[in-house]
TORPANU-231196 format. One record per residue (C-alpha): x, z, y; chain; residue in one letter. Coordinates in steps of 0.1 Angstrom, whole numbers. Layout:
BEGIN
> x, z, y, chaine, residu
> X, Z, Y, A, a
...
END
This chain:
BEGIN
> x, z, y, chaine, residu
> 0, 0, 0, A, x
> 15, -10, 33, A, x
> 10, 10, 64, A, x
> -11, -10, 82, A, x
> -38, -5, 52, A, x
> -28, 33, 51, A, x
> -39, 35, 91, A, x
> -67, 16, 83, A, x
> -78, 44, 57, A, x
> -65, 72, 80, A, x
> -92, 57, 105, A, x
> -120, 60, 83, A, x
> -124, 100, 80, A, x
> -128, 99, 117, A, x
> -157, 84, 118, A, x
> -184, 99, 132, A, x
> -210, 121, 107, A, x
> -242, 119, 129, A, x
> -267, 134, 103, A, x
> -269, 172, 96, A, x
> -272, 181, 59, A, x
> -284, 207, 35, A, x
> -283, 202, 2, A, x
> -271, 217, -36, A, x
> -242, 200, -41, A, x
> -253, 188, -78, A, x
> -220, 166, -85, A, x
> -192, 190, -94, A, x
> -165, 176, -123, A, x
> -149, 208, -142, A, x
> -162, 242, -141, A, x
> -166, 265, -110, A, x
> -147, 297, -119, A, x
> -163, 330, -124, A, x
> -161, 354, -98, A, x
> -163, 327, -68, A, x
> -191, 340, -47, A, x
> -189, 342, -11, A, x
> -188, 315, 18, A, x
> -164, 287, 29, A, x
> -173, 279, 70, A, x
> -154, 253, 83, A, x
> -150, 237, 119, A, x
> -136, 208, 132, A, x
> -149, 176, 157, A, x
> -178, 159, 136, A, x
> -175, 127, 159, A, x
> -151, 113, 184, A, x
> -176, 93, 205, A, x
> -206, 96, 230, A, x
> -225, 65, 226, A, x
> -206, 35, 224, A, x
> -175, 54, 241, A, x
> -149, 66, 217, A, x
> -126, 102, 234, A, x
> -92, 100, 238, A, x
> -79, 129, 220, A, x
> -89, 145, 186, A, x
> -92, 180, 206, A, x
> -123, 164, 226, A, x
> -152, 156, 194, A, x
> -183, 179, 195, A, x
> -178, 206, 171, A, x
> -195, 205, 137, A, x
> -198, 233, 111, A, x
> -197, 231, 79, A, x
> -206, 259, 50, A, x
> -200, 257, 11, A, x
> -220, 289, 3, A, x
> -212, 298, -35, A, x
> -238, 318, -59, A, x
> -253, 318, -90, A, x
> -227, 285, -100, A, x
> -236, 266, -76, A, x
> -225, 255, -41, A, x
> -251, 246, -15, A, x
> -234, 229, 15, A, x
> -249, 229, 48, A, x
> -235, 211, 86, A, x
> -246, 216, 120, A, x
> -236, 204, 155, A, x
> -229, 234, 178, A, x
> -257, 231, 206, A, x
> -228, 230, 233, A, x
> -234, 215, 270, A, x
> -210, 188, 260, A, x
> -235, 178, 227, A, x
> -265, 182, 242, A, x
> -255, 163, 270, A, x
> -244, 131, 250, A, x
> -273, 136, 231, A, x
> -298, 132, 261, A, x
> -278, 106, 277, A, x
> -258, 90, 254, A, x
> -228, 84, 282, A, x
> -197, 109, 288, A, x
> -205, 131, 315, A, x
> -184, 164, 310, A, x
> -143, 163, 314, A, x
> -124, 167, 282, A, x
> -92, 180, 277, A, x
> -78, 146, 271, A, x
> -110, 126, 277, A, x
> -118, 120, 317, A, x
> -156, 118, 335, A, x
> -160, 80, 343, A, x
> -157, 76, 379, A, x
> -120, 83, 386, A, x
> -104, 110, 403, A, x
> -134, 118, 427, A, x
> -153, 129, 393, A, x
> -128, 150, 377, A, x
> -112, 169, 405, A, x
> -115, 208, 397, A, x
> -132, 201, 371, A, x
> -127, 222, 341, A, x
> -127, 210, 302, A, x
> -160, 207, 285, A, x
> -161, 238, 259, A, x
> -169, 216, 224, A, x
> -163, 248, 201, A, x
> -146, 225, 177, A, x
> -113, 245, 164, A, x
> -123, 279, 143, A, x
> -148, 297, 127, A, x
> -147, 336, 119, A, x
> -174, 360, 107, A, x
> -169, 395, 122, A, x
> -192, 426, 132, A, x
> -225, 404, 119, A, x
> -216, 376, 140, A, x
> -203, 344, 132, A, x
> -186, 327, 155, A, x
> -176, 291, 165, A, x
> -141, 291, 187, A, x
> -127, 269, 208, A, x
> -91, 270, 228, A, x
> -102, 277, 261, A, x
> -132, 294, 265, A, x
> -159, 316, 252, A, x
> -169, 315, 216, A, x
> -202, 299, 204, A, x
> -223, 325, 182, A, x
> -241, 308, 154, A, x
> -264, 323, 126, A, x
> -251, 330, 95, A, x
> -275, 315, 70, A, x
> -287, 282, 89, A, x
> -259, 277, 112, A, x
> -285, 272, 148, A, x
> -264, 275, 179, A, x
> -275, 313, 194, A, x
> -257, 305, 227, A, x
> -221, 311, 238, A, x
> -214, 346, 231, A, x
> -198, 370, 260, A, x
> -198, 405, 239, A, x
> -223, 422, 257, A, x
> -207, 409, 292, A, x
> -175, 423, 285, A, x
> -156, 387, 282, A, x
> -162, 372, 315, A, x
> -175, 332, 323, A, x
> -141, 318, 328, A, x
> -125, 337, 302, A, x
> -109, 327, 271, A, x
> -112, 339, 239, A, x
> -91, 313, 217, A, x
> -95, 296, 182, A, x
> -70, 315, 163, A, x
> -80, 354, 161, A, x
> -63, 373, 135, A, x
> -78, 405, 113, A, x
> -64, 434, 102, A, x
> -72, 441, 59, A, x
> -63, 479, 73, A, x
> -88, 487, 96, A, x
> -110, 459, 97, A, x
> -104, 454, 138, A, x
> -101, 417, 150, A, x
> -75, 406, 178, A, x
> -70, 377, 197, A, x
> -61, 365, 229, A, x
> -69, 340, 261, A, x
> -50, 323, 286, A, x
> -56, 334, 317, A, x
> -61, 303, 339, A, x
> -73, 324, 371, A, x
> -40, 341, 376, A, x
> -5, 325, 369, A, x
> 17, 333, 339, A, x
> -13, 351, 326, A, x
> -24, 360, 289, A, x
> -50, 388, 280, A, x
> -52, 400, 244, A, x
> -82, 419, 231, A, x
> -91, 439, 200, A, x
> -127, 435, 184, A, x
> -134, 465, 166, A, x
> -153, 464, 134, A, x
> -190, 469, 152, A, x
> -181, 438, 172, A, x
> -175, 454, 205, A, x
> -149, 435, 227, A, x
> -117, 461, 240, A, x
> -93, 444, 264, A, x
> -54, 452, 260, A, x
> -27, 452, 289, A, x
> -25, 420, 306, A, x
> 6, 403, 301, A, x
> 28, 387, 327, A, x
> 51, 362, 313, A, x
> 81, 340, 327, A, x
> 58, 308, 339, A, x
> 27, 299, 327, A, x
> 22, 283, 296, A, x
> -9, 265, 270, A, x
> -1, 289, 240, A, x
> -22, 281, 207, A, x
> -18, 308, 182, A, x
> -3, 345, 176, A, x
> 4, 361, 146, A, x
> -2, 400, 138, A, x
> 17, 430, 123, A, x
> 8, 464, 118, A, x
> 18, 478, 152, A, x
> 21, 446, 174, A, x
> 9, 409, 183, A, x
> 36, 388, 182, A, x
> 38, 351, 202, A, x
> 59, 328, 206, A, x
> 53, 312, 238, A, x
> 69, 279, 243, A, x
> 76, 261, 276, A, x
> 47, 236, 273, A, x
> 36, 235, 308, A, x
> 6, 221, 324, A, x
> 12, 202, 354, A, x
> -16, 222, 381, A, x
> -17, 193, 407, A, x
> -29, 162, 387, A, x
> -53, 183, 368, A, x
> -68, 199, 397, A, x
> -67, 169, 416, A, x
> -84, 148, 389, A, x
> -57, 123, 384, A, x
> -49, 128, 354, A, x
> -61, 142, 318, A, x
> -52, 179, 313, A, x
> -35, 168, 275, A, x
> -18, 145, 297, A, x
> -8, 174, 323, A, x
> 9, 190, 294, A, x
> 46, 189, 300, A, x
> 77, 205, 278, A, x
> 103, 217, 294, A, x
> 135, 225, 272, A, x
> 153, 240, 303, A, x
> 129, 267, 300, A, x
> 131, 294, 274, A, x
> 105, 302, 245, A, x
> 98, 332, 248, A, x
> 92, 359, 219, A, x
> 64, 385, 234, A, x
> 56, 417, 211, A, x
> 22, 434, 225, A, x
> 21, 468, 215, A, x
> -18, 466, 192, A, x
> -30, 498, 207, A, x
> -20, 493, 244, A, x
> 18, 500, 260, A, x
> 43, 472, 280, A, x
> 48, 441, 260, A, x
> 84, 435, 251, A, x
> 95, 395, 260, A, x
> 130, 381, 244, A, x
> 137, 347, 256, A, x
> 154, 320, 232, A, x
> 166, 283, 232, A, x
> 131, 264, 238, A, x
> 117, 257, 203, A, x
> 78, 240, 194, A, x
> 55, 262, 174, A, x
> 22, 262, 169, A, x
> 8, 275, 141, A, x
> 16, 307, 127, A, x
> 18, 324, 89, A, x
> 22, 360, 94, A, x
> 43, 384, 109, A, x
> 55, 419, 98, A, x
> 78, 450, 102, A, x
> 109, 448, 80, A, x
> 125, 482, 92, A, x
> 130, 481, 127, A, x
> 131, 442, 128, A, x
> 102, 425, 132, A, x
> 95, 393, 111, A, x
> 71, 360, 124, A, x
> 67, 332, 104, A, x
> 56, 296, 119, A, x
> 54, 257, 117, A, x
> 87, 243, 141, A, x
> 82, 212, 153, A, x
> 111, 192, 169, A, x
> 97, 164, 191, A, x
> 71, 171, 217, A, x
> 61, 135, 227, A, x
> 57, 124, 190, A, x
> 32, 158, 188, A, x
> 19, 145, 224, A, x
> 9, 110, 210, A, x
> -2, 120, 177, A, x
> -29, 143, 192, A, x
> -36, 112, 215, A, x
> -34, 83, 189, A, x
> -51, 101, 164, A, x
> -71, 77, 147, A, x
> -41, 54, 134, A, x
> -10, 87, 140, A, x
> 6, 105, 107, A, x
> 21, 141, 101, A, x
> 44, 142, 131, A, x
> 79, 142, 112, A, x
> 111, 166, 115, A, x
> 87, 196, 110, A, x
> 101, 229, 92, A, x
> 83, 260, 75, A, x
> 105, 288, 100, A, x
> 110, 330, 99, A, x
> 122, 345, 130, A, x
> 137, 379, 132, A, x
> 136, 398, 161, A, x
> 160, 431, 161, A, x
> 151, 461, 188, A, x
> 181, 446, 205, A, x
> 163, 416, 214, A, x
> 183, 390, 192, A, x
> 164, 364, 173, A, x
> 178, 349, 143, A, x
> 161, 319, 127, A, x
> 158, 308, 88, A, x
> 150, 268, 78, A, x
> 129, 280, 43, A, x
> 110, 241, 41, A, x
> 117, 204, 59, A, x
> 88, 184, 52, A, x
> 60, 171, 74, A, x
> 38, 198, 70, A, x
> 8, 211, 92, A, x
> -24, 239, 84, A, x
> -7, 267, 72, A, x
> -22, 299, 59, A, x
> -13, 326, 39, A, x
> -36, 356, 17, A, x
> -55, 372, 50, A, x
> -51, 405, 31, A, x
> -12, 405, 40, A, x
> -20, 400, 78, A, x
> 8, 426, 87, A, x
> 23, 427, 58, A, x
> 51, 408, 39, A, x
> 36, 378, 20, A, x
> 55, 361, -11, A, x
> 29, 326, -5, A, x
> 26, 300, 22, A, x
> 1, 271, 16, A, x
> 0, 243, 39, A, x
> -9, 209, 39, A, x
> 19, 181, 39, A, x
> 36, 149, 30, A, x
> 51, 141, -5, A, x
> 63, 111, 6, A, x
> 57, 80, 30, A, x
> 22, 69, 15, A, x
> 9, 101, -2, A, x
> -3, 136, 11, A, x
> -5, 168, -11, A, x
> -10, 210, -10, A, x
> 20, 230, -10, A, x
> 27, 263, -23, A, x
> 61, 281, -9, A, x
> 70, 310, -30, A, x
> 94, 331, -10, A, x
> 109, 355, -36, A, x
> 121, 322, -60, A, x
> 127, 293, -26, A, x
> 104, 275, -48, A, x
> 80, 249, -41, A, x
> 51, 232, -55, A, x
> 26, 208, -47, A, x
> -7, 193, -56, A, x
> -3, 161, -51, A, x
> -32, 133, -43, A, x
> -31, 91, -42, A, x
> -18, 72, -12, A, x
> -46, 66, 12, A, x
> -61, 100, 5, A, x
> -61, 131, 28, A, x
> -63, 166, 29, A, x
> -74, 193, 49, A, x
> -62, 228, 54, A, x
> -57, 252, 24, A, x
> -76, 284, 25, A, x
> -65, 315, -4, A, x
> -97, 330, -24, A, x
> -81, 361, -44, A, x
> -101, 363, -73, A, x
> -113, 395, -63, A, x
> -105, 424, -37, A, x
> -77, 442, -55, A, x
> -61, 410, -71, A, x
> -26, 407, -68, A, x
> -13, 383, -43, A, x
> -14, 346, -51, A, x
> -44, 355, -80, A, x
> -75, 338, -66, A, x
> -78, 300, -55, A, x
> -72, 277, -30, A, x
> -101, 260, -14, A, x
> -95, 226, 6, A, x
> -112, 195, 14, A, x
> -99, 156, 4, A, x
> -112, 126, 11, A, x
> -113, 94, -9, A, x
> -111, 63, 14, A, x
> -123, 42, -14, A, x
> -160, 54, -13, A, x
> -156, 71, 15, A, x
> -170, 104, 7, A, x
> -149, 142, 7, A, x
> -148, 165, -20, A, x
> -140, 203, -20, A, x
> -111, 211, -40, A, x
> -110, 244, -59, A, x
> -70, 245, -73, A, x
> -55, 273, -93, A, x
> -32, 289, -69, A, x
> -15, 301, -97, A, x
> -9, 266, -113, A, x
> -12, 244, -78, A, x
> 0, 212, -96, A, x
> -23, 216, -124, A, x
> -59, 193, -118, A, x
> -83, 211, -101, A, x
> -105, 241, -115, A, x
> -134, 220, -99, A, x
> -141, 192, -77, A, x
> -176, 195, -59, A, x
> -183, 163, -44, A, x
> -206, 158, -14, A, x
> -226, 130, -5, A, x
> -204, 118, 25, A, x
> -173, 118, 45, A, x
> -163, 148, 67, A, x
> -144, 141, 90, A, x
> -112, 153, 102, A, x
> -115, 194, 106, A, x
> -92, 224, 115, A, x
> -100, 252, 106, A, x
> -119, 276, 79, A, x
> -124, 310, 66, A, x
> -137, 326, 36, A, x
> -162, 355, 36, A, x
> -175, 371, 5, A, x
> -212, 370, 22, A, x
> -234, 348, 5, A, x
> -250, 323, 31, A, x
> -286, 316, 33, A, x
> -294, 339, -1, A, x
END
């Protein structure tokens, strides 16, 4: 298969899905294991277009849950748009009318200047405190029922997270005491971040703001027992054309390698956050991190070229795994130097580890990447042995992220199964892939096929509520 065919495939599973579906999913090869009860959510941009007019960037598509609810042995799926303003507005006018973050408003500068990005809740999905909750990067989080998935309205906890605030896609939970924390760029004030701590009744608990060398677009942070640890690297966005409406704000983005990356430990229960700056490095996606001793551990995706990250968000439709990617540890001492460890060189993206060893050391990363030119599979890095193995699928195919099922609550780490989505591009339909993560080469446990394509997502999490019983 030659590349142009392989874009030509690679376009297909972003094509729109305009139909919302709930069904029994009644074509399943293999058996589904014993014991898997619970629900899969899933997020991601369920179409890249407003009408006719396709978006520029893959961060811009309405979001689109999807659930695999498992009971009884069977899976029911079920997908719904997010009622958004940026949805509901294409759906009554069928034109763009809202700024995206790397889509403009027709009508030039005139009709994007201060204008802020549409909030399309397309990135993650988390249940916590009763409420489940569809996030997006730069705003407030949509609040969604359970069971049927109908939009309940952007979700401010009770008025403590304020209109212009941010509350972003990639919150992280603690197995110990069952808080959640995340964090928002503070666009209001400059080199701003606020963290916040969600505690297990869902009431919102802001942390110390934190001041920081310049101000930054940061994506994810990763959580230990005592601290939230970021790496914030110097990926800048340009305030003038933005503001001014002459430009996209993707396109504002700029990195700037003469500025360092800067390591930030938050203190989880309030205190002053500790910042160690280091050569600039790209990061975007974190593991875990924990305490080893004194030392604290964070684990990451390392990219090394910003403008082919840049133009594969942009070029999405026809773009690949951005190459020269590495699975990374950083150690941090109490004396502020940071030493770095190459574990994995692949091109590699999605990673995710067992959510119970949020904090903790983790012997297993999963995360989806290339076997070679033509072919895609899910990888399983064991970090005692420096061994990995993959589950590999055809040329042509694709894969979405990885997310660890332990078989049960006290299973040992790396007993359950790993849950991810493929597409075939020859009929054009996605299948949910249940894989041993004991045995991650072996076929799958299962293969529940739906009815259709998905296309593209990001993110998922697994709860052991049943949906919709």
């Amino acid at each position: 298969m030659n590349y142009a065919s392989l874009a030509c495939h690679a376009a297909q599973v972003y094509e729109a899905l305009n139909d919302e579906h709930d069904y029994v999913i009644d074509e399943i090869e293999g058996r589904l294991p014993d014991g898997l009860t619970g629900t899969l959510y899933r997020n991601g941009p369920g179409r890249w277009q407003v009408g006719e007019s396709l978006l520029d960037h893959i961060f811009d598509g309405d979001g689109m849950v999807s659930m695999f609810s498992f009971a009884d042995g069977r899976i029911r799926y079920r997908n719904r748009y997010v009622r958004t303003r940026h949805y509901r507005y294409g759906q009554r006018t069928g034109r763009v009318g809202l700024r995206g973050l790397g889509t403009q408003r027709p009508g030039g500068m005139l009709a994007n200047m201060f204008r802020p990005p549409a909030n399309v809740a397309n990135t993650g999905v988390i249940l916590h405190g009763g409420q489940l909750l569809a996030l997006w990067e730069g705003g407030r989080p949509f609040r969604l029922d359970p069971d049927d998935l109908e939009t309940l309205g952007e979700h401010s906890f009770g008025g403590r997270l304020r209109m212009a605030a941010a509350f972003s896609a990639h919150p992280s939970r603690c197995p110990g005491t069952g808080e959640l924390f995340n964090f928002g760029m503070d666009f209001t004030r400059r080199r701003g971040l606020r963290c916040y701590r969600v505690d297990t009744r869902g009431r919102l608990h802001h942390l110390p703001r934190i001041s920081l060398p310049y101000s930054p677009w940061n994506h994810d942070f990763a959580l230990t027992r005592r601290h939230l640890v970021f790496v914030i690297n110097p990926v800048i966005p340009k305030a003038v054309p933005i503001l001014l409406g002459t430009g996209s704000i993707a396109g504002g983005l700029r990195y700037e390698p003469h500025r360092p990356t800067c390591f930030t430990i938050v203190p989880r229960h309030g205190g002053k956050a500790r910042i160690i700056e280091h050569e600039a490095l790209l990061g975007f996606h974190f593991v875990n991190a924990f305490e080893d001793g004194s030392d604290i551990v964070v684990e990451f995706v390392r990219f090394a070229d910003w403008d082919q990250v840049s133009t594969a968000f942009r070029e999405f439709r026809t773009s690949d795994f951005p190459w020269g990617c590495a699975l990374m540890r950083y150690r941090i001492t109490p004396a502020g130097r940071v030493e770095g460890q190459e574990l994995c060189a692949l091109p590699m993206e999605l990673p995710h580890a067992d959510v119970r060893r949020a904090g903790r050391e983790h012997r297993f990363t999963y995360f989806a990447g290339r076997t070679s030119p033509s072919a895609v599979g899910i990888h399983a890095y064991d970090h005692v042995t420096g061994e990995r193995s993959v589950h590999e699928l055809p040329p042509g195919h694709g894969f979405g992220e990885p997310v660890f099922v332990p078989r049960g609550r006290d299973a040992d780490e790396g007993d359950g199964w790993l849950l991810t989505l493929a597409y075939d591009p020859d009929e054009h339909r996605s299948r949910l892939l249940i894989l041993d993560a004991r045995d991650v080469p072996a076929e799958p446990l299962a293969v529940a096929w739906l009815r259709h394509h998905l296309p593209m997502g990001f993110h998922g999490s697994f709860t052991e509520r049943v949906a919709g019983k």
